[in-house]
C-alpha positions as CSV (number, residue, x, y, z in Angstrom):
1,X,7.8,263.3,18.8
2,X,9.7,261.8,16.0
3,X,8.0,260.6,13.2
4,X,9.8,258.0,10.3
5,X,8.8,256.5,7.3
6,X,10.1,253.2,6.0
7,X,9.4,252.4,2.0
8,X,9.5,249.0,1.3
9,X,11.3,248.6,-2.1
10,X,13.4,245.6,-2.1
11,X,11.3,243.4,-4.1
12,X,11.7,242.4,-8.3
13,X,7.9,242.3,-8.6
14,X,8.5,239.3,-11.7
15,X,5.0,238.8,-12.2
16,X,4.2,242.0,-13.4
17,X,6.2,240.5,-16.4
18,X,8.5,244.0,-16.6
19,X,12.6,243.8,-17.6
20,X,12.9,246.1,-14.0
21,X,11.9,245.9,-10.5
22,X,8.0,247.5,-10.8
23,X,8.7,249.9,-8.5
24,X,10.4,251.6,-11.5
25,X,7.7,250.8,-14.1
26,X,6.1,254.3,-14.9
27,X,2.2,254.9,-14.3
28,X,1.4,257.9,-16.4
29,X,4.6,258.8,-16.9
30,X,6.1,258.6,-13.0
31,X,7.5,255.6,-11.5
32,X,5.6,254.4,-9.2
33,X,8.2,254.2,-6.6
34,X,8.0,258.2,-6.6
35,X,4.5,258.2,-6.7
36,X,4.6,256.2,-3.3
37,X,7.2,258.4,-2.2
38,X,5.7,261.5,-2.7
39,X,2.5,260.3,-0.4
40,X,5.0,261.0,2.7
41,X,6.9,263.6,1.2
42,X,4.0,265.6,0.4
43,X,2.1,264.7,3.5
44,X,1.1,267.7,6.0
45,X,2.6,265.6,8.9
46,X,6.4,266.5,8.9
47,X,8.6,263.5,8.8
48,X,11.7,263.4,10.1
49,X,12.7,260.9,8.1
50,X,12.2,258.3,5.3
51,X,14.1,255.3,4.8
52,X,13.9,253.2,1.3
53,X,15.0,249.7,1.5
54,X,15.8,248.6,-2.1
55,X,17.5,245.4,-3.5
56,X,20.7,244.5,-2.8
57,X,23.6,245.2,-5.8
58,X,23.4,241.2,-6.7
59,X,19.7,241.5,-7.4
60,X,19.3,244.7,-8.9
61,X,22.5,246.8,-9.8
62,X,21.0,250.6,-10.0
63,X,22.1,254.1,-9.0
64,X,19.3,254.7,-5.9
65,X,20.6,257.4,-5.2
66,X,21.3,259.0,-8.1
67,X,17.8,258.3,-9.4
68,X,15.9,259.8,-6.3
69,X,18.3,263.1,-6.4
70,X,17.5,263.8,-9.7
71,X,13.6,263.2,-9.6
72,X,12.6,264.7,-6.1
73,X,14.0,268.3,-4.0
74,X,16.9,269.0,-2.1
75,X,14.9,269.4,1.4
76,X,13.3,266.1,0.8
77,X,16.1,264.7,-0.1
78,X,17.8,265.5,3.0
79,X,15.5,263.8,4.7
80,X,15.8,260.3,2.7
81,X,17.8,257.7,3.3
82,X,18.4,254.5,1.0
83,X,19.3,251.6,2.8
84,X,19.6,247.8,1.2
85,X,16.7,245.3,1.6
86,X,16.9,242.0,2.6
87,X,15.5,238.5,0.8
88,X,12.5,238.7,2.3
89,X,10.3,241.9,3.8
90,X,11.2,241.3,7.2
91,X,14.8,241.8,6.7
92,X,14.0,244.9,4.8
93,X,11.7,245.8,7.8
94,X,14.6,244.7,10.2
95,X,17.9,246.6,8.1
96,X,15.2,249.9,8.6
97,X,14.7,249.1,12.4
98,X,18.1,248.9,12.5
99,X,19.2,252.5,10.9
100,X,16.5,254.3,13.3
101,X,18.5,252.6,16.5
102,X,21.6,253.9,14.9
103,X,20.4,257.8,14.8
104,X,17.6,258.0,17.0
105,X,18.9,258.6,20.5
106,X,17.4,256.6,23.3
107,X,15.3,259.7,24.7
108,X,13.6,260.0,21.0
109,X,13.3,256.4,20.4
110,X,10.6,255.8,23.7
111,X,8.2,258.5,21.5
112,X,9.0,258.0,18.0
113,X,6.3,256.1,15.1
114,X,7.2,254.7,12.7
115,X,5.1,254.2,9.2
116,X,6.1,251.2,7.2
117,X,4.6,251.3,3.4
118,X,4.5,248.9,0.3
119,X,6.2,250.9,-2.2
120,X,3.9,249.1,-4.4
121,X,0.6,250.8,-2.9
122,X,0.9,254.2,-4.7
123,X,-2.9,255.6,-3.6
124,X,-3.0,256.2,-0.1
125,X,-5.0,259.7,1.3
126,X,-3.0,262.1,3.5
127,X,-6.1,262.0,5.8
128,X,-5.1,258.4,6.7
129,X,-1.9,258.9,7.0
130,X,-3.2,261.5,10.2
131,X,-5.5,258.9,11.4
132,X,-3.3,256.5,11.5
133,X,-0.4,258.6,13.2
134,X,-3.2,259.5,15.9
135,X,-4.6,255.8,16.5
136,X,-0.8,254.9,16.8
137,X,0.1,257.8,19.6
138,X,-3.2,256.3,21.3
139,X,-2.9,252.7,21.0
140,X,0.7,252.0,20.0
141,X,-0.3,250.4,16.4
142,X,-2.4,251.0,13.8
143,X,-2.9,249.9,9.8
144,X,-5.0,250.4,6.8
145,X,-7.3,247.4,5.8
146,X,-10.2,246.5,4.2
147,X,-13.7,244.7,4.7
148,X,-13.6,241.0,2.3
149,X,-16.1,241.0,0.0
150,X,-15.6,237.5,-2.0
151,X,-16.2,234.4,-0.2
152,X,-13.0,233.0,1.2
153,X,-12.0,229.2,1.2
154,X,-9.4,227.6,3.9
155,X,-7.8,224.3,2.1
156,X,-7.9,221.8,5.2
157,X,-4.1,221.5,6.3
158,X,-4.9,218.2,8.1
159,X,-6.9,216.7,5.2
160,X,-4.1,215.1,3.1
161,X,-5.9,216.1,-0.3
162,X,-3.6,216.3,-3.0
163,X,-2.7,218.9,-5.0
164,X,-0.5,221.7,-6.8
165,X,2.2,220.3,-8.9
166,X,3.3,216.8,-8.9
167,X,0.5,215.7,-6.9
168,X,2.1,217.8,-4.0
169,X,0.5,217.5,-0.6
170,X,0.2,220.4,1.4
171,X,1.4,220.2,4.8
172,X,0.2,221.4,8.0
173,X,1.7,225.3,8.4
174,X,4.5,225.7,10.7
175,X,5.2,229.2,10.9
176,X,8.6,228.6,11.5
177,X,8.5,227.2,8.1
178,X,8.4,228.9,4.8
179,X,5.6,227.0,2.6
180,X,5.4,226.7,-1.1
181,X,1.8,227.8,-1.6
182,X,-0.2,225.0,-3.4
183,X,-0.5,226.5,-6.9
184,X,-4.4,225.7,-8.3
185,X,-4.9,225.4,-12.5
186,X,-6.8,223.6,-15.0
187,X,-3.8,221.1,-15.3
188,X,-3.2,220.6,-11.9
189,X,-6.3,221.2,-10.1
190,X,-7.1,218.1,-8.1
191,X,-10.5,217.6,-5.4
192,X,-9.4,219.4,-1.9
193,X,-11.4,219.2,1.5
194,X,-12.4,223.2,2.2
195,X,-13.5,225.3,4.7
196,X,-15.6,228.6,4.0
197,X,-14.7,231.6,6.4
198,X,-17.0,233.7,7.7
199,X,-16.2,237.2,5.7
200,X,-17.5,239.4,7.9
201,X,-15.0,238.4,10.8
202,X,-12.3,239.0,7.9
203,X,-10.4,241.9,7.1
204,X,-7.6,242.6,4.3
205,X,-4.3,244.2,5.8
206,X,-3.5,246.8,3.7
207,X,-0.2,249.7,4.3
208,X,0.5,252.2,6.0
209,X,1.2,249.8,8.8
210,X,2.4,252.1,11.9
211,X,3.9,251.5,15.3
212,X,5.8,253.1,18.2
213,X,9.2,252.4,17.5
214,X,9.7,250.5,20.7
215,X,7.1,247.7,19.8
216,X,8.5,247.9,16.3
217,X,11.9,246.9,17.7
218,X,10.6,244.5,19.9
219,X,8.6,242.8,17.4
220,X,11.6,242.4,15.1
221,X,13.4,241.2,17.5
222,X,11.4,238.5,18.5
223,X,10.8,237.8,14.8
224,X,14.6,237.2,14.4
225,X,15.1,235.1,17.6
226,X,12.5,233.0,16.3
227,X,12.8,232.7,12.3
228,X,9.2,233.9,12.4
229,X,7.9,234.5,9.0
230,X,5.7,236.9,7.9
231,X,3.9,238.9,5.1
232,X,3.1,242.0,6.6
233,X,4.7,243.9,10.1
234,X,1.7,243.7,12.0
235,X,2.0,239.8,12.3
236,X,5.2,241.1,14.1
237,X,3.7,242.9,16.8
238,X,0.8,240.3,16.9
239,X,3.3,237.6,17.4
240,X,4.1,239.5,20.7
241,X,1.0,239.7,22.1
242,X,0.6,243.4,21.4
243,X,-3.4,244.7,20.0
244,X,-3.5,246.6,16.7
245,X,-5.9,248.9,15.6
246,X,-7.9,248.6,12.1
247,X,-8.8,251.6,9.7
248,X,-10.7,251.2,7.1
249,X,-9.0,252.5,3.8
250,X,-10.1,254.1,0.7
251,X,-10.5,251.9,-2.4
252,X,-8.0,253.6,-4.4
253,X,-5.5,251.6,-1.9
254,X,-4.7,248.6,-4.2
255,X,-1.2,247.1,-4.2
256,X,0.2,246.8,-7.9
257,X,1.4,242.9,-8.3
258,X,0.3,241.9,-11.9
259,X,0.5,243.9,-15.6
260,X,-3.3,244.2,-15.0
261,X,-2.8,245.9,-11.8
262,X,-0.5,248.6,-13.4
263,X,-3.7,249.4,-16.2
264,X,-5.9,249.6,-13.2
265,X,-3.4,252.3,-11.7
266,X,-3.1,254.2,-14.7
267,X,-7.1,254.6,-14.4
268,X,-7.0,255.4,-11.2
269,X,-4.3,258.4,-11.5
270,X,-7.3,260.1,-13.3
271,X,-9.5,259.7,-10.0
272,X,-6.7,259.7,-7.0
273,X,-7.1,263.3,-6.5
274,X,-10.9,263.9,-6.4
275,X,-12.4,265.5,-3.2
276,X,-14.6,262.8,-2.3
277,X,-12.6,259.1,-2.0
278,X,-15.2,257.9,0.2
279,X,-17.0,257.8,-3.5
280,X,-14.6,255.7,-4.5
């Protein structure tokens, strides 16, 4: 059985308010593109493979390739491959898709998984990496999450409430169309009809996300053919119909969007290796 990675690393991450992408903002004194790396290159499970998708030249001119061969080994990095990203993560998800058909031979491809990782999610446990590579050869799909804890509100799509900027009202969601999400402050705030979810039939999709290949390809597929947009790959494979198995992460897994999340990491650095995570 063949077993890939694919690194997600396409993104500028602006509102972390750095000059470069965040995946190449340093979190005690490692980027924290390497740190994400290194959670598959150090793994026990032997990948095959490991495929970062990065931004293309007109977004962010930088020597990939140069930077990972002079910051990890040569065995791992004869097992990397850097591949350009696309504007949003499905056509970064959909250029890695597309390497694996090119190399993987059609005999290797029917058994093959395939993990797909935020490169922004540094603090992931080997030991989930193994349960989610046996959940996957079981079920076919399988990803990290975790239980909500805050009370979540639904703004009413139907309700016509106005809102956001310029007394923007917020339409109902076409997932076929990309939305400009209504943007909430004290200078544009504005009354809103709500609805509050019930939190315990909520979850919080998290990465690892990891499928057979074949559903994986199928999914994107059907993603393509139908301009579906999405935020995460298991939508993908939920868009076709296909079950995916939850697994309850660690708290370390955070995803580093804002300035505050990168002090948060560097806290966290301390703690990432102790024995016990389920402390944590």
């Amino acid at each position: 059985m063949k077993i890939y990675a694919i690194l997600l690393a396409a993104g500028t991450g602006s509102r972390t308010g750095a000059s470069i992408p965040k995946q190449l903002v340093k979190i005690k004194d490692k980027e924290i593109l390497l740190r994400s790396l290194e959670i598959f290159t150090k793994s026990k499970i032997d990948f095959d493979g490991i495929i970062v998708a990065v931004p293309p030249p007109s977004v962010f001119n930088f020597d990939w390739s140069g930077f990972f061969g002079k910051n990890i080994g040569d065995a791992e990095m004869k097992k990397l491959a850097v591949i350009t990203g696309g504007a949003e993560r499905r056509h970064s998800t959909a250029n890695a898709v597309k390497y694996l058909e090119n190399i993987l031979p059609s005999y290797e491809a029917e058994n093959a998984v395939v993990f797909i990782h935020d490169s922004a999610r540094p603090f992931v446990k080997d030991e989930e990496l193994r349960i989610l590579l046996d959940e996957t050869v079981k079920s076919g799909a399988a990803f990290l999450c975790a239980a909500v804890t805050e009370t979540i509100k639904e703004i009413d799509s139907g309700g016509g409430a106005e809102a956001g900027r310029n007394g923007r009202k917020h339409n109902a969601v076409n997932k076929n169309v990309k939305e400009t999400p209504i943007e909430i402050s004290a200078e544009t705030a504005a009354p809103l009809k709500l609805k509050t979810l019930k939190r315990e039939k909520l979850i919080s999709a998290k990465t690892p996300q990891v499928f057979k290949f074949k559903i994986l390809e199928s999914a994107v597929e059907k993603a393509a053919e139908l301009n579906f947009i999405s935020t995460d790959d298991v939508s993908l494979v939920e868009n076709i119909g296909i079950p995916v198995v939850p697994i309850l992460s660690t708290g370390f897994n955070i995803k580093i969007t804002t300035a505050l999340d990168i002090e948060i990491a560097e806290l966290f650095c301390e703690r990432f290796d102790d024995p016990d995570p389920a402390a944590y």
